[in-house]
C-alpha positions, 0 to 999 in steps of 0.5 A: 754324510759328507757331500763334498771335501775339497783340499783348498791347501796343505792347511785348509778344508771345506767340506759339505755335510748333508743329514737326510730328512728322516734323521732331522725329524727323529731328533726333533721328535727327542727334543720335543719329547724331552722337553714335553716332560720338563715343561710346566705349562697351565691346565697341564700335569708335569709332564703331561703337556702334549708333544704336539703343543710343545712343538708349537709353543716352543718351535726356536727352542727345538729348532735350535737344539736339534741343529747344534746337536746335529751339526756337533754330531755329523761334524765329529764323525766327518772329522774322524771320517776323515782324520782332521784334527782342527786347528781352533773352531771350524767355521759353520757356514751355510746352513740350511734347514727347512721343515721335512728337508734335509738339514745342510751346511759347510764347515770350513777348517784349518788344520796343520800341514803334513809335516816329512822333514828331510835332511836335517842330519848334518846341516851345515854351521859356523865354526870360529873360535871363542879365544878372545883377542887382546885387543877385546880385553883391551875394549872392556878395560877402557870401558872400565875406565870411563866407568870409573872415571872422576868429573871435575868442574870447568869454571875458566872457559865455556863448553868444548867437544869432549866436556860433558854437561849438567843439562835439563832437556825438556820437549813438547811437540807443536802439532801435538801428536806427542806427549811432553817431556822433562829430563833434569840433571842429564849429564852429556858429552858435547860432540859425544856419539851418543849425544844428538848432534842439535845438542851438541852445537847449541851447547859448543861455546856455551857457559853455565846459565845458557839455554838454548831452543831448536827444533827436530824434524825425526824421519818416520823411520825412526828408531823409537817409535814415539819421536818417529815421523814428529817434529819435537821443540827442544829446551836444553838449560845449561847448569854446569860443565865437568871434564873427565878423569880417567884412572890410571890403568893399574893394580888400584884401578884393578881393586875398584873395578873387581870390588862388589857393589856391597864389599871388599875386593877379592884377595889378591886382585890385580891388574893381572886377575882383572885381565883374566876375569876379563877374558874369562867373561868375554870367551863365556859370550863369545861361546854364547853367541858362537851357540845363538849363530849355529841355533839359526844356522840349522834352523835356516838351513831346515827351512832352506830345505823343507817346504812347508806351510804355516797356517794362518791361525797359528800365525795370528797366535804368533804375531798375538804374542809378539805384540803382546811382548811389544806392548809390555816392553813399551810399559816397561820404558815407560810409554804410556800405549794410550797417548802414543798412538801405536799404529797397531794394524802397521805393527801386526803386518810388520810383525807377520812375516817374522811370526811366519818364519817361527811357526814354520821353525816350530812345525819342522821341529815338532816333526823331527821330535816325533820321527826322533822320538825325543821327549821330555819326562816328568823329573825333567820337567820337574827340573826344569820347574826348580830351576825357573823357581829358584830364578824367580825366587819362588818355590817349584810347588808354587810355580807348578800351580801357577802354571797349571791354573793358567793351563802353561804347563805343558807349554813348558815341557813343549818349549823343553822338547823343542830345545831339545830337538835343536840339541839334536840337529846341533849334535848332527850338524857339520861345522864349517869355517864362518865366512 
């Protein structure tokens, strides 16, 4: 029986639980008689070896039979007694058992929070248009253009701001805490944004044939974390200088840019369908982000409203995951984990609040789903199954076992109800002029 229950949070539970002493021995005499007629012991009959020497021979086995049954039993019926659905493993901590004693311990739990979300019809979103603006169109055609651009050779004079550079960099990191690298026939604008300005002045009023050595210092804030907090010896050897030719902006120009990698260009393509292609794919992004802008905005705005507490096991999930997704982008770039010397304790506490902020979103939105009762049916799921399949070039059948052997399927339809729910709150929002 419980002895005692006390409420630390919304999320976490101890309670005491107490099996009085004649239950503890009544399950001890079972076991003992149970195995008194499966053992095989010399001198003995099967099954006749007396209850009292199996008790003696066999007193750690018993014992620790009686307790795992005992406290799986007392354990499952305190929960139902007090309706708690535990959130991972309970924690069996203090137990105590001594011969012709009660048999005693305490569980420690974590569960989810009540969740009683309010006012979460008519929050408030963005509202701006998605008509882009000439002057968008005009960006996306001068991006074209570089795109496009030729690049002739400077051979009559040495390196200037805006040339661009056939160049092999290459570094290594004198404390060693880095692993060294070569990058040939990199091609670079001298005094380009995108160009480190150190490269960029060892490379002003070079000729082909120049090399040049310098070193950094990165700050430890720095955006990628394997120059972050090093010092790298930079080689940058200069091959060759090109300017740059930018087509003229014209209907011949229109032709290339709307022509596929692999084919002709569309019948009729022009400066004008290039424009409209053009409009048509950024207004398509400007919706698009237009959508991600109010998906946050009801989001914030629920937990602006609803207080609620994110328990620590669904956030060590959270921030599992995220590190996880982490460590297979860095693979991705090509980061070999082992020699970058991840900092990954750092990585988890910078992770967690972000982490915390999700499982709040996910509680809050689990609750609207039931109080709405929105659900996601079989031919749904089967839907959204084909879809994925057809995305990953794969038939559905063969998705569906795969995510069933890796038990993943009721995850898809949870992630699918979960949209839906902000479907909803996006359907009952209030839109209102961005700031």
């Amino acid at each position: 029986m419980i002895t005692s229950y006390v409420e630390e949070s919304p999320t976490k539970k101890t309670m005491r639980i107490e099996i009085p002493a004649e239950d503890v021995g009544a399950a001890a005499e079972s076991v003992a008689r149970t195995l008194a007629r499966e053992v095989r012991l010399p001198g003995f009959r099967p099954g006749k070896v007396p209850v009292e020497i199996v008790k003696k021979r066999f007193a750690e086995e018993i014992r620790g039979e009686v307790l795992e049954r005992l406290v799986q039993e007392s354990l499952g019926e305190a929960l139902q007694e007090k309706s708690l659905i535990p959130l991972g493993k309970p924690k069996i901590e203090d137990v105590s058992y001594l011969v012709g004693a009660p048999l005693s311990f305490r569980v420690d739990l974590e569960v989810r929070p009540p969740v009683h979300v309010k006012d979460y019809r008519g929050l408030k979103v963005p509202s701006e248009s998605t008509v882009p603006a000439d002057a968008e169109i005009d960006g996306v055609v001068a991006r074209l253009r570089e795109s496009h651009a030729a690049y002739e050779p400077v051979e009559d004079r040495p390196a200037a701001d805006g040339d661009f550079a056939l160049v092999d960099i290459s570094g290594s990191y004198p404390a060693g805490d880095g692993k060294d690298f070569e990058h040939e026939k990199v091609l670079v604008e001298v005094g380009g944004e995108k160009t480190m300005p150190e490269i960029s002045a060892n490379l002003r009023n070079a000729e082909a044939g120049a090399r040049a050595t310098f070193q950094k210092d990165f700050p430890a804030d720095a955006g990628d974390p394997e120059f972050a907090g090093k010092t790298v010896l930079y080689t940058v050897a200069l091959h060759a200088l090109k300017s740059r030719r930018l087509p003229n902006v014209d209907d011949d120009f229109a032709r290339l840019a709307l022509t596929p990698r692999d084919g002709e260009p569309p019948e009729g393509a022009n400066l004008e369908s290039l424009r409209l292609r053009i409009r048509e794919s950024v207004e398509h992004d400007k919706a698009e982000g237009l959508k991600e802008k109010k998906r946050r905005a009801v989001l914030d705005g629920l937990l602006a409203l609803n207080e609620v507490e994110a328990p620590a096991s669904m956030v060590e999930s959270e921030v599992d995951s995220a590190l996880k997704e982490y460590a297979r982008f860095m693979a991705r770039q090509g980061v070999d984990l082992k020699e970058a010397k991840l900092d990954w304790n750092k990585l988890r506490e910078e992770a967690r609040p972000s982490a915390v902020k999700r499982v709040k979103e996910y509680l809050l939105l689990d609750a609207i789903g039931e109080a709405e009762k929105i659900e996601v049916t079989d031919t749904e799921l089967d839907a959204e199954l084909k879809r994925r399949a057809a995305a990953m070039g794969m038939s559905a059948s063969e998705l569906r076992s795969a995510l069933a052997g890796a038990d993943r399927l009721e995850g898809v339809r949870e992630e699918l109800r979960i949209d839906r729910v902000v479907d909803f709150l996006l359907a009952e929002a209030i839109s209102a002029p961005s700031a």
